[in-house]
ROSE-4610 file (N, C-alpha, C; in Angstrom, 1 decimal, always signed):
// ROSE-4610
residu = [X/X/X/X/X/X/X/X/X/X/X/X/X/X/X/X/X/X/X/X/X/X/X/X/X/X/X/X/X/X/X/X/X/X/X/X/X/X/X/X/X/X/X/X/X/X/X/X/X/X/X/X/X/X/X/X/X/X/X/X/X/X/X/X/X/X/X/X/X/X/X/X/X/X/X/X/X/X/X/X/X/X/X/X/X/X/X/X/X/X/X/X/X/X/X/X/X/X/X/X/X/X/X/X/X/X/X/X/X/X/X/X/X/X/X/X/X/X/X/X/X/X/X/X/X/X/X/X/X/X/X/X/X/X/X/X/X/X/X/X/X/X/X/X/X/X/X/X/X/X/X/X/X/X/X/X/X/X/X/X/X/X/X/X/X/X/X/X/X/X/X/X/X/X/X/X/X/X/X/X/X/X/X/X/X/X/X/X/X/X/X/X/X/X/X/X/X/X/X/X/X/X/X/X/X/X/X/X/X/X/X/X/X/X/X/X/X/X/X/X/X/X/X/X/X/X/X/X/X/X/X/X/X/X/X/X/X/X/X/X/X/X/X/X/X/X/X/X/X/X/X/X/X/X/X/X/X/X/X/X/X/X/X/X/X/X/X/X/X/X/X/X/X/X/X/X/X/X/X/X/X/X/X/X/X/X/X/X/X/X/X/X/X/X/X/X/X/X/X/X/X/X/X/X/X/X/X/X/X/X/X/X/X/X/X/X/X/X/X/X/X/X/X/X/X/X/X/X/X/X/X/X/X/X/X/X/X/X/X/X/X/X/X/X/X/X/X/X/X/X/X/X/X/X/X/X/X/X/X/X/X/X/X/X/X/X/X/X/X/X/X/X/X/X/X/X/X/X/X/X/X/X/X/X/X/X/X/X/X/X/X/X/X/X/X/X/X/X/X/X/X/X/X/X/X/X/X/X/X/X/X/X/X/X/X/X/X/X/X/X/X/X/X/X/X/X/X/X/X/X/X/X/X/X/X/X/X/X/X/X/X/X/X/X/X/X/X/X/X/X/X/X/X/X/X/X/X/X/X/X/X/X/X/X/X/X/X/X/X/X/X/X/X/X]
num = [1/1/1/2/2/2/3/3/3/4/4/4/5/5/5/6/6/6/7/7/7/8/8/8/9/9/9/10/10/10/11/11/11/12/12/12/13/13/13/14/14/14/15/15/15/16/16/16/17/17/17/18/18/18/19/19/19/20/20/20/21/21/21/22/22/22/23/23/23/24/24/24/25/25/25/26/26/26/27/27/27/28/28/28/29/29/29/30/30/30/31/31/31/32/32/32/33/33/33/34/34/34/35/35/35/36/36/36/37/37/37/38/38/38/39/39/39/40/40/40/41/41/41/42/42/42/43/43/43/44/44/44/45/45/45/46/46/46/47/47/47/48/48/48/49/49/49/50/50/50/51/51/51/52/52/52/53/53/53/54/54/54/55/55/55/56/56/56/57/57/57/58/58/58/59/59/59/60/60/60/61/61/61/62/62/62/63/63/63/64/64/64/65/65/65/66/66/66/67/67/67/68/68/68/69/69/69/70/70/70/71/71/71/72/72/72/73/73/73/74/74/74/75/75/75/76/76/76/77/77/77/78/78/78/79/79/79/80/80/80/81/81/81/82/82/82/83/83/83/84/84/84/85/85/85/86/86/86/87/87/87/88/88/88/89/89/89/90/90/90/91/91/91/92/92/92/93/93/93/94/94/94/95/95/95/96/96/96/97/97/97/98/98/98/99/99/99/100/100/100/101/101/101/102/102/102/103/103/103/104/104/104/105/105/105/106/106/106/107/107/107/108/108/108/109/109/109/110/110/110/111/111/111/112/112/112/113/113/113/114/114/114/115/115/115/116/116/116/117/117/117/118/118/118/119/119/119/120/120/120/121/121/121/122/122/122/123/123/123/124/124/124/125/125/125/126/126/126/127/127/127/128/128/128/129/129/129/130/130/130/131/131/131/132/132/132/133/133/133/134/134/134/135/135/135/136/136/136/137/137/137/138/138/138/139/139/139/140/140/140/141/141/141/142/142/142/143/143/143/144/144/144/145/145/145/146/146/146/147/147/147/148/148/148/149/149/149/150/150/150/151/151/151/152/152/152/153/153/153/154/154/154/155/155/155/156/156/156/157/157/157/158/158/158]
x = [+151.6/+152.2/+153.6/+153.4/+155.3/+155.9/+155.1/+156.8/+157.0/+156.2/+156.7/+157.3/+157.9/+158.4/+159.5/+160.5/+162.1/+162.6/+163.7/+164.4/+166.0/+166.6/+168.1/+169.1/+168.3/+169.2/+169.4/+170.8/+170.9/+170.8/+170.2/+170.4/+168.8/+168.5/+166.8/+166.8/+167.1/+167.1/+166.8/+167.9/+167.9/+166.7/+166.1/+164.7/+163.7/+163.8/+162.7/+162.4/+163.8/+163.6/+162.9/+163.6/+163.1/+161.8/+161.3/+159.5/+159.1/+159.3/+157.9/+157.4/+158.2/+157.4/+156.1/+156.9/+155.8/+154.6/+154.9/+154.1/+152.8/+153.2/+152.7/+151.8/+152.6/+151.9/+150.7/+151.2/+149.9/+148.3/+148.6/+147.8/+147.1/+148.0/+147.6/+146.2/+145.0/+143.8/+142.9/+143.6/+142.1/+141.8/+140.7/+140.3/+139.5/+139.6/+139.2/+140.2/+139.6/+141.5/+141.3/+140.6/+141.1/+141.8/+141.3/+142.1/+143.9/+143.8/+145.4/+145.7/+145.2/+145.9/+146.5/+145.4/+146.2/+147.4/+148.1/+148.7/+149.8/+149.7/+151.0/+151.5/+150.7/+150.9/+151.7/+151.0/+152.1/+153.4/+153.5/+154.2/+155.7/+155.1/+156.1/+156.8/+155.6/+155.7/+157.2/+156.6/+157.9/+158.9/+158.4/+160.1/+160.5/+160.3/+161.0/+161.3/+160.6/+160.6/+160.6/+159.8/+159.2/+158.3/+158.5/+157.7/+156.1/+155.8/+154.4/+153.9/+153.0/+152.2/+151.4/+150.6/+149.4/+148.8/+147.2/+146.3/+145.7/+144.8/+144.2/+143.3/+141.9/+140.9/+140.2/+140.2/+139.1/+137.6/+137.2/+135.7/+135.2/+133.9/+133.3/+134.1/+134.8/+135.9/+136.9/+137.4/+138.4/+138.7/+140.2/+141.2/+140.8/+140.5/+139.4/+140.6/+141.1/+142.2/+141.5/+142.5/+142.2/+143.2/+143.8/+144.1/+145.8/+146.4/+147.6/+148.4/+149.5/+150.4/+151.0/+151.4/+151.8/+151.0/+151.4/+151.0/+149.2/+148.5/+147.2/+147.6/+146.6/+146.8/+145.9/+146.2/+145.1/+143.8/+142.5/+141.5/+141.0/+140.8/+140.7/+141.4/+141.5/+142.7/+142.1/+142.0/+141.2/+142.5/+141.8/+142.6/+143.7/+145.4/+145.8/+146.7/+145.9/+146.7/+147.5/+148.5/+149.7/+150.2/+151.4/+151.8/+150.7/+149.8/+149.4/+147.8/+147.2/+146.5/+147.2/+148.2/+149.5/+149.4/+149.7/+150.0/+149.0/+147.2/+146.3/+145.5/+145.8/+145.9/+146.8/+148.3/+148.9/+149.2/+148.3/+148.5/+149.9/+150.8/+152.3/+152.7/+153.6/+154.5/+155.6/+155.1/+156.0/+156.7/+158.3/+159.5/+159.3/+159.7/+160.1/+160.9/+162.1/+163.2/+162.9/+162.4/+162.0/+160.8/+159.9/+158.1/+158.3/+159.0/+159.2/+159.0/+159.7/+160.1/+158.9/+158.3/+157.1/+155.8/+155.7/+154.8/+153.1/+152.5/+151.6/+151.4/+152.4/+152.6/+151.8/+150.9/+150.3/+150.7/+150.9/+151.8/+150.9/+150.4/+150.0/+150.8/+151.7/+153.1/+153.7/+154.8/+155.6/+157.0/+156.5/+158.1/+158.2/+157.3/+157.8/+158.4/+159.7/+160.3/+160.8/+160.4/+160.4/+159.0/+159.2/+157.7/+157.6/+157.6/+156.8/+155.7/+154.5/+153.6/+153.1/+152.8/+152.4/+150.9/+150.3/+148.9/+148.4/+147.5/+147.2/+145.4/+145.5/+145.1/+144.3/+142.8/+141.8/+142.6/+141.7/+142.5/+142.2/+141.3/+141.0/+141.5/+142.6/+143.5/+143.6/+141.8/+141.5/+142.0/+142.0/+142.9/+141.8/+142.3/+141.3/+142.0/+143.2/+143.7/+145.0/+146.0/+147.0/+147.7/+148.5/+149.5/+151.0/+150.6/+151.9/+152.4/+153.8/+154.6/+155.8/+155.5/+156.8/+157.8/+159.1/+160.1/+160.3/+161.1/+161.3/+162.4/+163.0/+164.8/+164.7/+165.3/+165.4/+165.9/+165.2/+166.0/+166.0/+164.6/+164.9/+164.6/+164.1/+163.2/+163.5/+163.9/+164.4/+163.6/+164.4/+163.9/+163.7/+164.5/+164.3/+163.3/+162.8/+161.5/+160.3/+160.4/+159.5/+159.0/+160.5/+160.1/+159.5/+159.8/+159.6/+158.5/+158.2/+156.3/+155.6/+156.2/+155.2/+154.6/+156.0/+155.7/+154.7/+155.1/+153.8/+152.5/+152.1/+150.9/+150.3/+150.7/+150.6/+150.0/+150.2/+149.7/+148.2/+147.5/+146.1/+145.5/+144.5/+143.2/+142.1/+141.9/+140.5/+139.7]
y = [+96.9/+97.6/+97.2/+96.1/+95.2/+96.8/+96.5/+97.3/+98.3/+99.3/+100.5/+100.4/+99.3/+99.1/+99.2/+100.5/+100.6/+100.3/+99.6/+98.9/+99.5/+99.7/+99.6/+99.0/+99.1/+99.1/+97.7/+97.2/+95.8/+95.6/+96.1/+95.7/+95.7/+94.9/+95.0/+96.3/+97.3/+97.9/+99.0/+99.4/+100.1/+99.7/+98.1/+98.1/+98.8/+98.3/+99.2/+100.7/+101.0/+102.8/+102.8/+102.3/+102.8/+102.3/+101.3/+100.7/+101.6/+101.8/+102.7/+103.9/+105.1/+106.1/+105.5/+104.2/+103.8/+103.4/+102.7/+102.2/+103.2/+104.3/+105.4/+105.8/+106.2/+107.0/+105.5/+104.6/+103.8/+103.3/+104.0/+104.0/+105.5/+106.3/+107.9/+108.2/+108.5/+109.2/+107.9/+106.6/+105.5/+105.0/+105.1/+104.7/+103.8/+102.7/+101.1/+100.8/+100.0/+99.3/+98.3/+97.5/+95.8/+96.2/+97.5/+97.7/+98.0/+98.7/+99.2/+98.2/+97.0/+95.6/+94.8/+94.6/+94.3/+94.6/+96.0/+96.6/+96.8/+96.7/+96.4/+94.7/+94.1/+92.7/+92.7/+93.3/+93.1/+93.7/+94.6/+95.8/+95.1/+94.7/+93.7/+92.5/+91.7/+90.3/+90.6/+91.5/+91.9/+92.5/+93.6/+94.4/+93.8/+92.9/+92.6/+91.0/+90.1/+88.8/+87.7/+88.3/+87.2/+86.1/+84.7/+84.2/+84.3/+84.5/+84.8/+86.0/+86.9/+88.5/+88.0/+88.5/+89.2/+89.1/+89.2/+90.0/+89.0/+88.8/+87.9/+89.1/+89.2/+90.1/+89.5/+90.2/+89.2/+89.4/+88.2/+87.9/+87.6/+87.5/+86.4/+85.5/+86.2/+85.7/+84.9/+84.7/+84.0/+85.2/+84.9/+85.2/+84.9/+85.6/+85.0/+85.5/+84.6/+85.3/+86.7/+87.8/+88.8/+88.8/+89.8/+90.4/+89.2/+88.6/+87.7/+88.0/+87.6/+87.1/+86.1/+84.5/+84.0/+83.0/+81.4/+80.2/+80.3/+79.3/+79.0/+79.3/+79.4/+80.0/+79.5/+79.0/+78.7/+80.0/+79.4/+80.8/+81.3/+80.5/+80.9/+80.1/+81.0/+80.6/+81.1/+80.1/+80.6/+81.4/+81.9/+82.7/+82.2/+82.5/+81.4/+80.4/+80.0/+79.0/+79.7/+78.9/+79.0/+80.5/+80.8/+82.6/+83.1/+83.4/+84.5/+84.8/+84.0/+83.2/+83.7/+83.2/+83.7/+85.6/+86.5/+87.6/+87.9/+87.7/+88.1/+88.0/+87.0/+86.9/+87.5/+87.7/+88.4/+90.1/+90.2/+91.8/+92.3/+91.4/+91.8/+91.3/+92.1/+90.9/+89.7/+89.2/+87.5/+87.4/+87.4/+87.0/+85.2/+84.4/+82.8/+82.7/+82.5/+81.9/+80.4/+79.6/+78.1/+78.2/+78.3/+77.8/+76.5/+75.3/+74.0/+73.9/+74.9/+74.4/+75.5/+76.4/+77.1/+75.8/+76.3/+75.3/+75.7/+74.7/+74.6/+75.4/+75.7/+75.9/+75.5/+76.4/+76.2/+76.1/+74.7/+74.2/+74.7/+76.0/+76.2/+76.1/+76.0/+75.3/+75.0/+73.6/+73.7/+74.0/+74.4/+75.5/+76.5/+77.1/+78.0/+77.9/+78.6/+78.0/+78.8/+80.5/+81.6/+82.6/+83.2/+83.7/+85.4/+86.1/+87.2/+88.0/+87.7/+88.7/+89.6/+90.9/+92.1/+92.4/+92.4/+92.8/+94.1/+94.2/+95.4/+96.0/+97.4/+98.1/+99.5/+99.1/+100.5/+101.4/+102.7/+104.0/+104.3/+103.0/+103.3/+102.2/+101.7/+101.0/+99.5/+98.8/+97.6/+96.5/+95.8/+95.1/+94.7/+94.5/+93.9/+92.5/+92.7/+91.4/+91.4/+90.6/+91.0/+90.8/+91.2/+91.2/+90.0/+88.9/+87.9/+87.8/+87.8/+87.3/+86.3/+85.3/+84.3/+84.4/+83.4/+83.5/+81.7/+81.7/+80.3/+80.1/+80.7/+80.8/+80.9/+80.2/+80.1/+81.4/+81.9/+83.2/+84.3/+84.7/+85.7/+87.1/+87.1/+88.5/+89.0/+90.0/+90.4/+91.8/+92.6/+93.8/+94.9/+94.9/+95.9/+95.6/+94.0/+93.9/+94.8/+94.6/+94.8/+96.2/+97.3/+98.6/+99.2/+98.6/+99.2/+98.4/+96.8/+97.0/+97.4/+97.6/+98.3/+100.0/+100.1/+101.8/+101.6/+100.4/+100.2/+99.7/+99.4/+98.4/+100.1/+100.9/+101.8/+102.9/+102.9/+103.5/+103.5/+101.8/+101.5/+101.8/+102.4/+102.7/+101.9/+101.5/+100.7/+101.3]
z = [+120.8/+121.9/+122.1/+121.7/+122.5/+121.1/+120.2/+119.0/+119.3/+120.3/+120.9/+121.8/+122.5/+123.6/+123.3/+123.7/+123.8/+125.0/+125.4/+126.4/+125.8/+126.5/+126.0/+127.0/+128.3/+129.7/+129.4/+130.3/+130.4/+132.3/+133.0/+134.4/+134.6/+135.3/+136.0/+136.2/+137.3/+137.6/+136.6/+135.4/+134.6/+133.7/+133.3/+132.7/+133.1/+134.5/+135.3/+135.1/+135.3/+134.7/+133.8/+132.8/+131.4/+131.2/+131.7/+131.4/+131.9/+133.4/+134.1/+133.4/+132.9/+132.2/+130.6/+130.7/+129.4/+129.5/+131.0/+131.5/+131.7/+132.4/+133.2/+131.8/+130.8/+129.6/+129.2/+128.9/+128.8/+129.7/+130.9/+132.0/+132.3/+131.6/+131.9/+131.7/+131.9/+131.3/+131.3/+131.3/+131.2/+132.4/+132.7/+133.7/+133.9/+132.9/+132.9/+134.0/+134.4/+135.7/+134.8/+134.3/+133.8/+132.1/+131.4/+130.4/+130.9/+131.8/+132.5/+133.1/+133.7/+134.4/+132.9/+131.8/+130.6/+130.0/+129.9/+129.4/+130.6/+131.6/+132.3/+132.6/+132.6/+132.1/+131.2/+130.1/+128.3/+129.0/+129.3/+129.3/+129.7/+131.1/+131.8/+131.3/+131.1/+130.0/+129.2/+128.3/+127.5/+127.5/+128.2/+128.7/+129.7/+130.7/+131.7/+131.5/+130.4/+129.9/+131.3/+131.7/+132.8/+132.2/+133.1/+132.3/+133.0/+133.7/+133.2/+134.6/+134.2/+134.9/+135.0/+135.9/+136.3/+137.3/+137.7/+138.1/+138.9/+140.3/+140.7/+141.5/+141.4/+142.2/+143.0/+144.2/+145.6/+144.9/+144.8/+144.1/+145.1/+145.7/+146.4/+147.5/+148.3/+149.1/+148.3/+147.2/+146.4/+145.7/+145.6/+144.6/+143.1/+141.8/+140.9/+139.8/+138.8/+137.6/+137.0/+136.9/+135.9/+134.9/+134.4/+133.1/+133.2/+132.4/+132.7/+131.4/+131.1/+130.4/+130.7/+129.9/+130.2/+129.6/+130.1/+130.4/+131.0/+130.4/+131.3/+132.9/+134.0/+134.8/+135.5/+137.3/+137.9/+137.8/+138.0/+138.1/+139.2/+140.2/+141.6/+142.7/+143.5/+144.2/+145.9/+147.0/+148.3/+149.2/+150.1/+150.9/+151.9/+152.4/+152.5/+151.8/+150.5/+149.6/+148.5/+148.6/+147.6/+147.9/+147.1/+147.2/+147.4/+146.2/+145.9/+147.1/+147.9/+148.7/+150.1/+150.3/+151.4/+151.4/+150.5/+150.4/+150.4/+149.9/+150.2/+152.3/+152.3/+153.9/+154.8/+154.3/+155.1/+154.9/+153.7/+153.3/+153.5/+152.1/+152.6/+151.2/+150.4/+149.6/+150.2/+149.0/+149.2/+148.5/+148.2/+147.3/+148.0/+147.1/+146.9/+146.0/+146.3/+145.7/+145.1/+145.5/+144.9/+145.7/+144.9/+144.3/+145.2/+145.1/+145.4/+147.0/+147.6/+148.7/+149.9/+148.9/+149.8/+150.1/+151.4/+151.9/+151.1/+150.5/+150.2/+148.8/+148.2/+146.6/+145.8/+144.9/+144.0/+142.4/+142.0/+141.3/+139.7/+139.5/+137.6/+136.7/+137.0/+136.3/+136.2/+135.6/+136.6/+136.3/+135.0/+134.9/+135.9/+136.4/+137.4/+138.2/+138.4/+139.4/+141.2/+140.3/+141.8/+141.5/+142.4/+142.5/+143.6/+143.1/+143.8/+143.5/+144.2/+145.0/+145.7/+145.4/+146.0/+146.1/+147.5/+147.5/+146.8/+146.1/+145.6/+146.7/+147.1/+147.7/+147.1/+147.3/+146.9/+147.7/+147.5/+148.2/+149.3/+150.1/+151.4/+152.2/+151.4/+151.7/+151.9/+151.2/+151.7/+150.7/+150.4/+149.7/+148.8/+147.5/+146.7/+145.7/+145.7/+145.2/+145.1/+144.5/+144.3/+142.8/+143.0/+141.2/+141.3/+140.7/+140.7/+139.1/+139.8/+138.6/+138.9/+138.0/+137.7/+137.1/+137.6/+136.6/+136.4/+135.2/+135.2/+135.8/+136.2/+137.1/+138.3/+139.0/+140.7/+141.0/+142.3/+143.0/+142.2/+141.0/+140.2/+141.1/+141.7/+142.8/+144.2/+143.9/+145.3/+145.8/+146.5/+146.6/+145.7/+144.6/+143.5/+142.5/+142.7/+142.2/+143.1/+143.6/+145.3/+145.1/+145.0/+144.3/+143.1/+142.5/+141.2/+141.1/+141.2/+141.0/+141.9/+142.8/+144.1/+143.0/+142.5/+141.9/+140.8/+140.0/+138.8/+139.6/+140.0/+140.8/+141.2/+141.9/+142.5/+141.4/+140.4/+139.2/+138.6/+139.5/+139.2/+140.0/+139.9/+140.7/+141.3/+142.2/+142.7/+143.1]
């Protein structure tokens, strides 16, 4: 998949453009969600060279790993704890500029150094888990992350 991946843009913003239709075509017609949570993982992983995507699904009242790129990865995670724990309880994205200095930070690595999470939502709008991604660089994520994975995230079905 990565070798079909054309990028030319040099601005986040301009990546974004150009991933999402690929994204979309790789998502179009399948309706596995954990095969489509895989493939936007990669998708991202690479065109956007974060260091590490993915997936966490509410299991059994916990946060439970799904489809990732990256580094090993905590596997469950309670509601509440760390980012991704936080944004499932508050049903809200979470930008962190320093991982470090969030209260109660769940340390899976510790190169990571910023952090944003977006709750992901069935169509009857209840939350089923959310989608985190890391950077190893302080202060990588702001609001143009916010959109444009709100618009990929938005592409999977629950």
């Amino acid at each position: 998949m990565s070798d079909d991946l054309k990028l030319t843009a040099t601005t986040k913003e301009g990546k974004y453009i150009e991933l999402i239709p690929q994204i979309k075509s790789l998502v179009d017609g399948e309706k596995d969600s954990i095969a489509n949570m895989a493939n936007i993982c990669a998708a991202l992983k690479f065109g956007m060279n974060f260091f590490w995507v993915g997936f966490y699904l509410i299991k059994e009242n916990q946060l439970v790993l799904g489809p990732f790129q990256g580094p090993v990865a905590c596997t469950r995670i309670n509601i509440g704890k760390g980012v991704c724990g936080t944004s499932w309880q508050k049903k809200e994205t979470i930008i962190v500029d320093d991982v470090d200095t969030f209260p109660g930070h769940i340390a899976c690595s510790s190169l990571s150094k910023s952090e944003i999470v977006l709750p992901l939502f069935d169509s009857q709008n209840n939350i089923v888990g959310v989608f985190d991604v890391d950077s190893d660089v302080l202060k990588s994520f702001d609001k143009t992350d916010e959109l444009y994975l709100s618009e990929i995230i938005n592409l999977l079905k629950f």
